[in-house]
N, C-alpha and C positions, 0 to 999 in steps of 0.2 A: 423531557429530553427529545430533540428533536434530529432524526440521523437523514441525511440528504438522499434521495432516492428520484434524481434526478437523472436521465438518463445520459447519456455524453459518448461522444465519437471515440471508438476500440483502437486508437491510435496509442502507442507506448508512451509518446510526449505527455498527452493530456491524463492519460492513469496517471502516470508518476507527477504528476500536476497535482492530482484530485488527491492522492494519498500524500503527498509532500505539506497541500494547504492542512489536510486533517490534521496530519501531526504535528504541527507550529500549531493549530488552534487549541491540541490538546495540551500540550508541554508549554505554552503561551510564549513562542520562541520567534525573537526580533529575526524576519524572515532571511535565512542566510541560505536561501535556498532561491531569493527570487522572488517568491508568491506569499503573500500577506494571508494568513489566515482568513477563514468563509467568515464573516462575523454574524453569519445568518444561522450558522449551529454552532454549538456550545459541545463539543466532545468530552466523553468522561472516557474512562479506559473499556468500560464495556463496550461504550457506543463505537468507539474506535475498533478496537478489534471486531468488530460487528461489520464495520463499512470495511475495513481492510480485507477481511473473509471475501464478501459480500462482492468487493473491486476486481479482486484478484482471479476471483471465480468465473466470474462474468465475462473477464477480460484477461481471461487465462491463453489463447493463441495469441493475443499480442503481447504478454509478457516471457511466455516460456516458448521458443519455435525448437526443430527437430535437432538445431546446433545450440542449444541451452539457450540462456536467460540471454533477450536481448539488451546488444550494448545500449543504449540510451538507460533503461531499467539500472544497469549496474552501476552508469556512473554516475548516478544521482540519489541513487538510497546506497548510501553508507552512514556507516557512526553505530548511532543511537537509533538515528532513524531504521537503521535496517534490524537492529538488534531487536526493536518494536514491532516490524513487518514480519519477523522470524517468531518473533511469542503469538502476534494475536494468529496467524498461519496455524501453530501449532498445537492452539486450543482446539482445532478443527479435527474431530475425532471419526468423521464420514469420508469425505471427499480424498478418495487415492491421490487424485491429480495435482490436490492442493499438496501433500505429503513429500511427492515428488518435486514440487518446486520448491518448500522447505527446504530439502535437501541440496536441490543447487543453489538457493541463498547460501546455505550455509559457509557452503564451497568458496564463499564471496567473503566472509567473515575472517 
């Protein structure tokens, strides 16, 4: 299993880019999102919720600023897709910060 560890520009477009491809690669879903799945990794639910952790953490000032989650972020993880972002987030049993923006996803649900 191979999880992408690629590094990539902290802009909100290109997170919700990278986490949008994941999840069409995991759920193997005709991209209704825009972006064709990575065909270069093969996600399972671990590895997902590993990169999503992993994304979100990283690239936690450009997803979450001082007036909550930014709009580009909200309006492109809805559904399933967000429902997914809300579980693998919440496996995450350390990180305060990651906790807090669980929270205001959820606000988004």
């Amino acid at each position: 299993m191979k999880i992408p560890t690629v590094q990539f520009k902290s802009k909100v477009t290109e997170v919700t880019k990278r986490l949008t491809a994941a999840f069409e690669n995991l759920k193997l879903i005709i991209p209704e999102y825009g972006i064709a799945p990575d065909e270069n990794f093969v996600f399972k639910q671990s590895s997902f919720d590993d990169f999503v952790r992993k994304v979100c953490d990283v690239h936690y000032g450009s997803i979450y600023k001082r007036t909550g989650i930014l709009k580009t972020f909200r309006d492109n993880v809805k559904g399933d897709f967000l429902k997914a972002v809300i579980s693998a987030l919440e496996k995450n049993k350390t990180s305060e910060r990651l906790k807090l923006l669980v929270g205001e996803l959820k606000k988004l649900s």
